[in-house]
N, C-alpha and C positions, 0 to 999 in steps of 0.2 A: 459545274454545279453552282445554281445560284445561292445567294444568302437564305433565301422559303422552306431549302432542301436540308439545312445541317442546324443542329440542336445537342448542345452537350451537355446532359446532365450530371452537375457536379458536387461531391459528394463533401459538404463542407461541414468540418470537423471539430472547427475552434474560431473564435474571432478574429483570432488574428492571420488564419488562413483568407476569411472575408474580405479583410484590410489590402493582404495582398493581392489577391484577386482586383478591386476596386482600384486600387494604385496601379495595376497593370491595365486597363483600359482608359484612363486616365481621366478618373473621379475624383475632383478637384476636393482639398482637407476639410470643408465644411459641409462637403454632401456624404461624402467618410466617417464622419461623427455622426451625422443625422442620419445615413444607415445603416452604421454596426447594428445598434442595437436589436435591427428588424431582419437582420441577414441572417440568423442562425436561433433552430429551435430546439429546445428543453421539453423534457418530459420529468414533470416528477411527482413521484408516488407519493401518496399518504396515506397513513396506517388509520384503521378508526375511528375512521371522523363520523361525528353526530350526524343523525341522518339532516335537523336543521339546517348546521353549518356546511353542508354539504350541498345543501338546495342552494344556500346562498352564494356558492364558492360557482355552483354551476351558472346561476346568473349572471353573475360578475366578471367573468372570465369570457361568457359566449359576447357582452356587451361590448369587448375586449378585442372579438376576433378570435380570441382562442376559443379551447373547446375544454371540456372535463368530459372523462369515463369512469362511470362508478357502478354501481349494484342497481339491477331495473326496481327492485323493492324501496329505492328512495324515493322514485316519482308518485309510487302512493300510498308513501308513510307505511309501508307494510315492515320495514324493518328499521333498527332503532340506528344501528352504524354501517358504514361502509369503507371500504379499502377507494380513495379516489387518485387517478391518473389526471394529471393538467398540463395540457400541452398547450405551446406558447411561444410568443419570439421573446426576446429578456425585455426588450420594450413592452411587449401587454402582463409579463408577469410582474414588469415593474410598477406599474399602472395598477394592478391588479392590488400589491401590497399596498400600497399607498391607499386605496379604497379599504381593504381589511381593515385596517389598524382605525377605523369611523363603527366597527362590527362588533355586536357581540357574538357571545356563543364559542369563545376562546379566538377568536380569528385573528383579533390584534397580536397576539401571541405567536398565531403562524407565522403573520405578516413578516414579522421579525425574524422569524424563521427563514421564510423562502430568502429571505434580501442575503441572511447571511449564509445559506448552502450557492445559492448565485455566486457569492462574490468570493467565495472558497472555493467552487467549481475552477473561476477566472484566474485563480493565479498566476502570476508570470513571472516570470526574473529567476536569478540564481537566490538559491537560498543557505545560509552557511550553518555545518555543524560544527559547533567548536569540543573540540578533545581536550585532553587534559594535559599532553605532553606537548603542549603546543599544535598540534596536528589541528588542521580545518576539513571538513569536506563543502565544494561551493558544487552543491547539488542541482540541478538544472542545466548546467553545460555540459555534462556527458554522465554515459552510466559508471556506475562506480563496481567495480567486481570483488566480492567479499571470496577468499579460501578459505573453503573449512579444516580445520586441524583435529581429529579427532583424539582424545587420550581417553581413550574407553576400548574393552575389551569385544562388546558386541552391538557398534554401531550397527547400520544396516548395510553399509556402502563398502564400508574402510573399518569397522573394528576389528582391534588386534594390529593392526598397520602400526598404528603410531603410537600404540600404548605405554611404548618405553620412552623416557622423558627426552634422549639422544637425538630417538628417531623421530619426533615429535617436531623438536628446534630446526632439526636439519631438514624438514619437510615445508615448516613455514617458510623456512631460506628459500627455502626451488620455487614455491608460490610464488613470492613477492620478486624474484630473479621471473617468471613468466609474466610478470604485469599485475599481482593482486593490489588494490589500492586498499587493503585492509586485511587482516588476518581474524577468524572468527574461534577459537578454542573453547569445545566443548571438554564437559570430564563425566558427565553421565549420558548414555543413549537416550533419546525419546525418540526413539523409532516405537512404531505401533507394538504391543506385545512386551515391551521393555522391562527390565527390575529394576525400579529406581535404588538409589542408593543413598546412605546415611550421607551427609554433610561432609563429615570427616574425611569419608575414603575419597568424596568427588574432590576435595581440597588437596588430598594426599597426591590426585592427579595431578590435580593442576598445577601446585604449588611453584615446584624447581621448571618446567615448563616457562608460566609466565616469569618469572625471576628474571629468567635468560632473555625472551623476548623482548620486553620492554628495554632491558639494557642492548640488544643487540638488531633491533629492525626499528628501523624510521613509520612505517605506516603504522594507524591505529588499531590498535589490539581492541581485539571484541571479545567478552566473556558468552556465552552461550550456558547462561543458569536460571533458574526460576529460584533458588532460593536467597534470602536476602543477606544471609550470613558470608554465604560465597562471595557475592556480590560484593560486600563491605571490604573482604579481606580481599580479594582481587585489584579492590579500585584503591585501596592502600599501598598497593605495589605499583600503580600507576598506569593499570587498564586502563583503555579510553570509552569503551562504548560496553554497557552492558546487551544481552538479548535473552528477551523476556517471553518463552514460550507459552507461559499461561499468562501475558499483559498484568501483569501484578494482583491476580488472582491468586494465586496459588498461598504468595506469602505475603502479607498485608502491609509489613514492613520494608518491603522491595522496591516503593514510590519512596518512601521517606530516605532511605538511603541513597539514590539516584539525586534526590534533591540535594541532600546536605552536600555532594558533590558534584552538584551541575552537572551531572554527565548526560550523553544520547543516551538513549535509551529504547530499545526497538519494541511494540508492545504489538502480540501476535496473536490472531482469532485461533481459538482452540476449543475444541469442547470433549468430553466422554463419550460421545455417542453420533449419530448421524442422521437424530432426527431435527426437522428445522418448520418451522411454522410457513417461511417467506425467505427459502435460502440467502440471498443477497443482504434484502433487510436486515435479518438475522446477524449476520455478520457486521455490518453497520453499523446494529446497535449494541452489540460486544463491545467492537473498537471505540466507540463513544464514549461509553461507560467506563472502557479503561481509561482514554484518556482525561478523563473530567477526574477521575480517578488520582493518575496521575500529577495534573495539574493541580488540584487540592490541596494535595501533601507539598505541593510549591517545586516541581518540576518546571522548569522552563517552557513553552507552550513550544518551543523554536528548537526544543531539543528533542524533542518526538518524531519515530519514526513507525510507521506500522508496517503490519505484515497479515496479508488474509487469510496465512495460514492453510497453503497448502498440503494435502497429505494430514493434516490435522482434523480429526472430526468430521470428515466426511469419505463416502465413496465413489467411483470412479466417475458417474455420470455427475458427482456435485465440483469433484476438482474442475470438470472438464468446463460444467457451467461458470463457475468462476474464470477460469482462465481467461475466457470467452468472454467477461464482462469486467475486468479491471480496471477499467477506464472508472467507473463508477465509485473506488476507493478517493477520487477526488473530490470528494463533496466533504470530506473529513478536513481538506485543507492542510493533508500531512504530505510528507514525503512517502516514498512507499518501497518496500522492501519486497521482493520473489525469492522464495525459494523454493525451486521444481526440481534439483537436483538430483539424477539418478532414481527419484522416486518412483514408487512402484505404481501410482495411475500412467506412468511411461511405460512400465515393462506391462503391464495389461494390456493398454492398445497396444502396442506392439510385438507384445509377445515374445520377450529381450529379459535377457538375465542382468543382475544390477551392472556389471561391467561393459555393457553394449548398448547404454543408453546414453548414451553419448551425443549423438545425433536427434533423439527425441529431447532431451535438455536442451540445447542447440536451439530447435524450434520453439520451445517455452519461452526463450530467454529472447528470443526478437521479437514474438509475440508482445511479450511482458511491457519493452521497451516501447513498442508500436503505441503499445495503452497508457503509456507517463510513468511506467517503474521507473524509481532512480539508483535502484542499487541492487543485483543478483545476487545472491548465495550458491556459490558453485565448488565443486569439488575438480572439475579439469580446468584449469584458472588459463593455460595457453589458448584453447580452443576458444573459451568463452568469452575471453580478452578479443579474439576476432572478433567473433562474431558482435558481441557487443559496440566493436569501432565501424564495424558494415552498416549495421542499424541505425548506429547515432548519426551518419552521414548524410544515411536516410534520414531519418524523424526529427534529427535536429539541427542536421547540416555539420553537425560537428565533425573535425577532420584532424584532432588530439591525437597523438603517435605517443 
């Protein structure tokens, strides 16, 4: 077979997949630089835009090489905004802001926008969370497997298991003895359906619980509360990481508290309901809002972790879309949390009672990995410990025992 006969098309992923591609046919460092930038293309969405600035975004970008897709009612003025798609190599979207920011009509504004969802998209290296009991996580060199410890009577998974403070401790021990690199202790359900409870009694859980932990396991403790008061007295006993299922919605005081003691802080799309204007978007601009949120009340920007909130506020075809598009959580410039665990968009497809999804988690959790999750929430910590070191071998080449 001649060289006329064979063409591989290849599916490139990141720049730095590009690089190595180029280094292996042996593209000398200065033709490497001059064509990263043109080797790999972005799509990104904007919400809104004036039909003006829309005409203007479309000429600038075609002059570019790229292309925009928007509403055919912009070509003649028949309507006033549009949702527009710009597709691009990071060389013409880079070109592209550099010319905006000469623009009215808000453009200078995006301009600054695209450069800095770009260079948040691009991150690279290890990133560190720092705890409170000394503990770090250096995030980017393998995935991190969080166990859940449940002290509530009617989780969905495990409640009643571990409601007794004994059985509670002695279960975090078997996690972190199967490879957990963190312990996560909730004290009230938020499974769909749930009775929340007073402050008091979720404290009354947790209390002799964490007491023991902290003095008796080395990995970082994670409180699993949305209220700020728990949160306080938790992180006074020397919790490391709070997680925040309504992202510091729920209690307005739950930033402030996280700040005055530096801690991570996990902040998680959640809603009442399952209606969404632009599912994906939607979710984006929760997590945004939380984190600016966050960051206001004087959060550390580098101690933020999100989460898109699966099983939260949506239904089975919306978990399934997300799952499917988590790569996308990187344009937040965060780390990013999964937890698909035993949840029940699993036993649907499948048609598996909560104990027998085991195997559907499994697949979530390499998934997740495949798309830049840095950390899983799991309830089988042996199993997912695998799976999680098979994955990372794959995606990241990491080979951590």
């Amino acid at each position: 077979m001649s060289w006329q006969d064979q063409a591989e098309i290849i599916d490139i992923k990141d720049e730095k997949m590009a690089q190595k591609l180029m280094e292996q046919i042996g593209v000398d460092e200065y033709g490497i630089k001059l064509m990263l930038p043109k080797a790999f293309n972005y799509s990104i969405k904007l919400k809104d835009v004036p039909s003006k600035a829309a005409n203007i975004l479309k000429q600038e970008i075609l002059a570019r090489g790229g292309e925009a897709a928007m509403a055919a009612g912009v070509a003649d003025w028949s309507i006033d905004k549009t949702d527009v798609l710009l597709f691009g190599t990071k060389r013409q979207l880079e070109i592209l802001s550099e010319k905006l920011h000469k623009q009215g009509f808000g453009l200078g504004k995006l301009a600054t926008t695209i450069k800095a969802s770009l260079s948040k998209w691009e991150m690279e290296g290890y990133r560190e969370i720092k705890c409170q009991r000394g503990n770090s996580l250096l995030l980017g060199k393998r995935t991190y497997v969080m166990g859940i410890v449940n002290v509530t009577p009617d989780s969905f998974s495990d409640g009643g298991l571990y409601y007794d403070a004994g059985a509670a401790v002695e279960h975090a021990h078997k996690l972190v003895a199967e490879g957990a690199d963190i312990i996560d202790v909730g004290g009230e359900s938020t499974r769909p359906g749930h009775v929340p409870v007073e402050a008091e009694e979720e404290w009354r859980r947790l209390e002799s619980v964490l007491k023991r932990l902290v003095n008796e396991i080395k990995v970082p403790i994670s409180v699993d509360t949305y209220k700020a008061d728990i949160a306080l007295r938790a992180l006074d006993l020397g919790v490391d990481i709070i997680n925040d299922v309504w992202g510091c919605r729920a209690d307005k005081k739950m930033a402030d508290v996280c700040a005055k003691y530096n801690c991570p802080i996990i902040i998680m799309h959640n809603q009442n309901n399952t209606c969404y204007n632009d599912l994906m978007f939607d979710i984006l601009t929760f997590l945004r809002e939380s984190i600016e949120l966050a960051e206001n009340s004087g959060v550390a920007p580098d101690q933020i972790i999100i989460d898109p909130g699966i099983g939260f506020g949506k239904d089975l075809e919306q978990n399934l879309e997300v799952m499917s598009r988590l790569k996308e959580l990187k344009v937040l410039g965060k780390p990013v949390l999964l937890g698909t665990s035993r949840k029940s968009f699993i036993g649907k497809t499948l048609n598996l009672d909560t104990v027998e999804r085991v195997e559907g988690t499994a697949a979530t959790v390499a998934l997740g990995i495949s798309q830049g999750v840095d950390i899983v929430r799991v309830h089988d910590v042996k199993e997912m410990v695998r799976v999680s070191r098979m994955t990372d071998a794959i995606v990241r080449r990491s080979f951590d025992n």
